[in-house]
N, C-alpha and C positions, 0 to 999 in steps of 0.2 A: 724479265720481259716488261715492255710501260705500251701500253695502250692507250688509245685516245677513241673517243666514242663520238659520233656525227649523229644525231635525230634533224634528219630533212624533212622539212612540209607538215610534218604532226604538231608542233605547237603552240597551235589553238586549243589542241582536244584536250580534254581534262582528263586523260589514259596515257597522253605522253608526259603528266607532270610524274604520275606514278612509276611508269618506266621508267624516269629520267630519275628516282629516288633510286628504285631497285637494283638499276644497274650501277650506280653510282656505291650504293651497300656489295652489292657481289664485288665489281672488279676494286674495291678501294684498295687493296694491295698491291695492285699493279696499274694506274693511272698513273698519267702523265701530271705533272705538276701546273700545269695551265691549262686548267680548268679541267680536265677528263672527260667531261658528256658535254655536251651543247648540241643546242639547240637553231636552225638555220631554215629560213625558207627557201632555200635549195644550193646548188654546189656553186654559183657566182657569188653570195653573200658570205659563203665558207671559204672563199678562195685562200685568204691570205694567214685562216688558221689554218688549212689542210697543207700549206708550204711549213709552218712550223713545225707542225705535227712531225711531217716527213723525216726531219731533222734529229727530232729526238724520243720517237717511239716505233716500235717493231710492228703492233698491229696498227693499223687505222682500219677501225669499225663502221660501216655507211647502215644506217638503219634509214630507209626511205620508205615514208607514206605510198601505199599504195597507187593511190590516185596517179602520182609523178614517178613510179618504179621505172618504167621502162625509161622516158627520158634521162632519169639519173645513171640508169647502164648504160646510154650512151656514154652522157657529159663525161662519167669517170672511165672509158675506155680510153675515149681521145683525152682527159687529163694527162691519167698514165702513160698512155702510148699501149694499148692491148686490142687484139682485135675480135669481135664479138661474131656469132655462130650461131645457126639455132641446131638445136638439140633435135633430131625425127620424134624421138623415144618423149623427151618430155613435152613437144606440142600435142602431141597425142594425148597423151593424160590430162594437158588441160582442156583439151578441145573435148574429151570424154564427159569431164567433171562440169564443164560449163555448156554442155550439152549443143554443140558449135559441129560445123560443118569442117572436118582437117584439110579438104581439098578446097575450101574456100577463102584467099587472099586477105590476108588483113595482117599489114604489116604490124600494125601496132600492138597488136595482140600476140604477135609470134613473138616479138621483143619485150612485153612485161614478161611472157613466163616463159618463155625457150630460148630466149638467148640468150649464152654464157662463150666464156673464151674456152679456147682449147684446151687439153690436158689440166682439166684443174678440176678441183673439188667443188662439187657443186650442192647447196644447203636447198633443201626442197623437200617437201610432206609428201608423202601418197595420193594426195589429188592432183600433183605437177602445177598446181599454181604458184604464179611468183617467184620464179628458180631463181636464188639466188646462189654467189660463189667466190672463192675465194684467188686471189691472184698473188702469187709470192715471186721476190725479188732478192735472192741473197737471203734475207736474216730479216728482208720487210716482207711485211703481208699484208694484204689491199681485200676486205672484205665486206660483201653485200650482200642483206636481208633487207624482207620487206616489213615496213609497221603496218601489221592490220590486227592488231588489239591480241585476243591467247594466240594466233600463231606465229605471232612473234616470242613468245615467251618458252613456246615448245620448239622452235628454231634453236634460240640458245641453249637450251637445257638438255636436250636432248643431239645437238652437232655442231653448232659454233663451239660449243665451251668444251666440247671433249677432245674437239681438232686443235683447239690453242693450247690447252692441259700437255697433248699430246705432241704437239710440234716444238713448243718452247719450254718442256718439261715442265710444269707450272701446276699448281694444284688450286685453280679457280673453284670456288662452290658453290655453284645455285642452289642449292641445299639449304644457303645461309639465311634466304629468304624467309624463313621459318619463323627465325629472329624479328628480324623486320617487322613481318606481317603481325608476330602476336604481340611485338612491343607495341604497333599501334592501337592492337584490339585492345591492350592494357591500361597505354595512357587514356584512352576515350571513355576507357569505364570507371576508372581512378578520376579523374577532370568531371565526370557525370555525374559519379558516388552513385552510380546503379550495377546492379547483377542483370545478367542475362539468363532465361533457364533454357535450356539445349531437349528437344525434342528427342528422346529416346529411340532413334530409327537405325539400323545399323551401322550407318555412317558417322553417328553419331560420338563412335567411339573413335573412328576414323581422325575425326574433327579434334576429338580432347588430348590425342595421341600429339596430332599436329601443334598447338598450341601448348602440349608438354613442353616444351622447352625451355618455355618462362613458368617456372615455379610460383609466381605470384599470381598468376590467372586462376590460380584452383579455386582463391578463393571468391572469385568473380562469378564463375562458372558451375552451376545447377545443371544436371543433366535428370529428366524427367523417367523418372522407372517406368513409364509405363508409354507405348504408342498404341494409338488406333489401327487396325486394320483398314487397308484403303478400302476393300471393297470394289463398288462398280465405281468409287469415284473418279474425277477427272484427277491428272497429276498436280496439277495447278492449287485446284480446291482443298486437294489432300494435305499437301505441303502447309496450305493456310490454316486448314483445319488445326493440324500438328502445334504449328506454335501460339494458334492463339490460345489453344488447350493446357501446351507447357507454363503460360504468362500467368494463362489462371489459378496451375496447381499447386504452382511451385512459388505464387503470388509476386512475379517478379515485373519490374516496370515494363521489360522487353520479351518475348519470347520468340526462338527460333527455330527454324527445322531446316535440316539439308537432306534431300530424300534419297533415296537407292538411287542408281543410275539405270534407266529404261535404255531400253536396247529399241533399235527405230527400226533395225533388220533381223534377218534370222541369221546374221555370222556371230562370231565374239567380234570380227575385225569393224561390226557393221559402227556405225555414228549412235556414241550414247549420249545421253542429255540426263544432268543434275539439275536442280532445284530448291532453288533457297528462298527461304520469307523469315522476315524479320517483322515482328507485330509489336508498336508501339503504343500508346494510350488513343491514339486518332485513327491508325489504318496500318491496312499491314501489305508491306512492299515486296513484291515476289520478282526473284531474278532467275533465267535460264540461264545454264552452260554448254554448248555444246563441245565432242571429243571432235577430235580428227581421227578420220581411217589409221588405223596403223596403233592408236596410241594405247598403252598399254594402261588397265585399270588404276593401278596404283600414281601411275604422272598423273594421272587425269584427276584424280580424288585428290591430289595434293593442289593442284592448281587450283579447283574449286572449293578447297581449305584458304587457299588464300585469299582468292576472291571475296570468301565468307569473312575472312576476319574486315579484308574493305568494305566489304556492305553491308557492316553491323557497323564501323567507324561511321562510315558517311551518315547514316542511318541518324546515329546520336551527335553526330555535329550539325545534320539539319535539326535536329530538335533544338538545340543549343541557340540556332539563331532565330528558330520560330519563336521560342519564348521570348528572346530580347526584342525581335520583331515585333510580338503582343502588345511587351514591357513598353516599347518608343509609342505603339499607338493608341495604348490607354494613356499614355500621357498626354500623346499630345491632342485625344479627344478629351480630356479633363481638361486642359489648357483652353480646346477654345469653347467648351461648356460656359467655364468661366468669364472669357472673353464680352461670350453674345450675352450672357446676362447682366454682368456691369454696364456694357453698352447698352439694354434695355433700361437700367435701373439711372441709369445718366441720360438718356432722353427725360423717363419717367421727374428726373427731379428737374430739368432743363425746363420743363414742359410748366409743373407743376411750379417753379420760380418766378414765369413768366406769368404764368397767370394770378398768384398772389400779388406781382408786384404791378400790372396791369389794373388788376381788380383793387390793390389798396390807392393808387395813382388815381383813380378817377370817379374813388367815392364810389366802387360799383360790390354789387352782392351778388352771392350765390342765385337768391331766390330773383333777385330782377331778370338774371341773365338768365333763369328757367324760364320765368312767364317768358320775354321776348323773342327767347326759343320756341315755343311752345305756340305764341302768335304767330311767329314765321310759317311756322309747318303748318297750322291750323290756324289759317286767318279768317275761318268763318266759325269758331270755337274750338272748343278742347273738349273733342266727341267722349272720351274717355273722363273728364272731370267728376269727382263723386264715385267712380266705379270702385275706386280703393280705401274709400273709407275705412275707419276701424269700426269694426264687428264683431260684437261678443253675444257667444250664442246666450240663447236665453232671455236678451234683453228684449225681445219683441213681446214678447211672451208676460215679462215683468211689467212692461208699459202698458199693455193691453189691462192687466189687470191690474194697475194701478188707477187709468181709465174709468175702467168700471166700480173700482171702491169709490172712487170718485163721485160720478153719478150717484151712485148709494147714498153718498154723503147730503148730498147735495137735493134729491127726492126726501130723504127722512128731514133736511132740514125746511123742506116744504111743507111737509106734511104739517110737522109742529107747528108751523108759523098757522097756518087753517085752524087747526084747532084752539089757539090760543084767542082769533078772534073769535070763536064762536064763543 
């Protein structure tokens, strides 16, 4: 089997460059030879790879942005030649989940998520949003999901990949992701030369399990013996709590926690929600997951294993550029430190050349150019003149009675002079 992979309208987002790795790692044994995934803002700009495609691959793959879904099940029915139908069963379900009126008209909505062609397999979650489906011809098959971030991920993994396994006897593995995901947590912390320590919370082991597969993370990875009780805390708080507490004990640059999964109902089938933080030297960044109805604990733990190993990479590649970021702007604050002070220090002697050469040119001094400053300001005296004299204590004191030995002197040599005439 050779498949070829269409991403319509996603990108821009920085989720379809990730997709666009991961499916690219999953189906590498079965891609077509020109090019396998791409990338297209919708089915006129792919027109003339979906005629190659036709030519020499059994699946063609349509992954479309939600935003553009239903248009795109148009465009690729009249491509094909298929004709589109809505489903009772799945307008319900989404009209249920998006909390909508079923008897009220709205064609565009009946078309992203209930219309599919007849007799065909149709890829769609427990909430009936976004039906997607498959269309076969002979030995080709014509296949539509939508991108809206994990339920595209749990589309594949859990019904595209088992219906193409199954159809074209093929043994595809979303499984392989495992690989993937912890080669990058690997390279990110080898390229960082930092450890992570792992918050001791059940999942925890969940997590070391997942990233078993690369033998060289062991020794990356610190898992903290001991977790806090949450308590009345928030799940939020707790989660933050967990890893800045791991970073501390286990003294490692990063610390993180992935918490239990909270059940938001009272079924097992109800919506659970994981939570991740990753505590850096500056802040610590908390992500939710949530499940989809239906999905079973263990997809769900592995999908928020992977997530986890992305947002502990992304985590340390923004650090990575924060510091060079630092790095450019203490330089280029030293650079114009430098600048404005030489420029001071070149007025300063500019200033000070002119006035030397001013002042030796015309025979002039310091002290004339003070007095006739000095008369400018004060052309009726220099009110201040005398007030800065020099002043040394005690001399008052000295003169005074020097003064008065004076007088002394000067009486005793009176005195004598009387007496000598008598």
């Amino acid at each position: 089997m050779k498949a070829r992979i269409f991403l319509m309208g996603a990108q821009n987002l920085g989720s379809c460059r990730r997709l666009e790795t991961e499916l690219k790692y999953v189906f590498s044994d079965y891609l077509t030879d020109n090019g396998g995934v791409s990338s297209f803002y919708g089915i006129k700009e792919a027109t003339a790879d979906i005629a190659k495609a036709v030519t020499d691959a059994h699946a063609l793959i349509f992954i479309a942005d939600y935003s553009s879904f239903g248009a795109t099940k148009l465009m690729l029915s009249k491509a094909f030649g298929f004709e589109l139908s809505c489903d009772p069963s799945l307008l319900q379900k989404a009209c249920e989940t998006c909390e909508k009126d079923p008897e009220e008209e709205d064609y565009e909505f009946s078309v992203t998520h209930a219309f599919v062609p007849s007799n065909t397999r149709t890829f769609v979650l427990s909430d009936g949003k976004f039906a997607g489906f498959s269309v076969a011809n002979g030995n080709q098959t014509i296949i539509l999901i939508p991108y809206e971030k994990d339920r595209t991920s749990v589309l594949l993994a859990s019904q595209v990949i088992p219906y193409l396994n199954a159809t074209y006897h093929v043994s595809i593995d979303f499984g392989k992701l495992k690989e993937l995901n912890s080669q990058m947590l690997l390279s990110s912390l080898e390229k960082n030369a930092s450890k992570i320590a792992v918050a001791g919370t059940n999942t925890a082991s969940f997590f070391k399990d997942y990233v078993g597969v690369n033998e060289k993370l062991s020794a990356f990875i610190n898992i903290s013996p001991i977790a806090e009780k949450r308590g009345s805390m928030q799940p939020i708080d707790y989660v933050v709590n967990l890893s800045i507490t791991a970073a501390e004990l286990l003294s490692c640059r990063y610390g993180v926690a992935m918490s239990n999964a909270f059940y938001t109902g009272d079924s097992p089938d109800s919506e659970k929600i994981v939570y991740l933080a990753v505590t850096n030297e500056r802040e610590t960044a908390v992500r939710e997951i949530h499940s989809f109805v239906g999905e079973d604990i263990s997809s769900f733990l592995n999908r928020c294993s992977g997530d986890f190993c992305a947002f502990i990479s992304d985590i340390i590649s923004n650090d990575e550029v924060y510091v060079e970021d630092n790095a450019v702007r203490e330089k280029a604050a030293e650079k114009r430190y430098k600048i404005a002070i030489a420029s001071v220090a070149a007025v300063i002697l500019a200033v000070a050349v002119f006035c030397f050469s001013y002042f030796y040119t015309n025979n002039y001094s310091i002290t004339q150019w003070a007095n006739n400053f000095i008369e400018w300001i004060f052309p009726a005296g220099n009110p201040f003149e005398g007030m800065f004299d020099r002043f040394v204590p005690g001399e008052d004191e000295e003169q005074a009675q020097a003064d008065i030995d004076a007088d002394a002197a000067v009486s005793d040599s009176d005195a004598s002079d009387t007496q000598n005439d008598d």
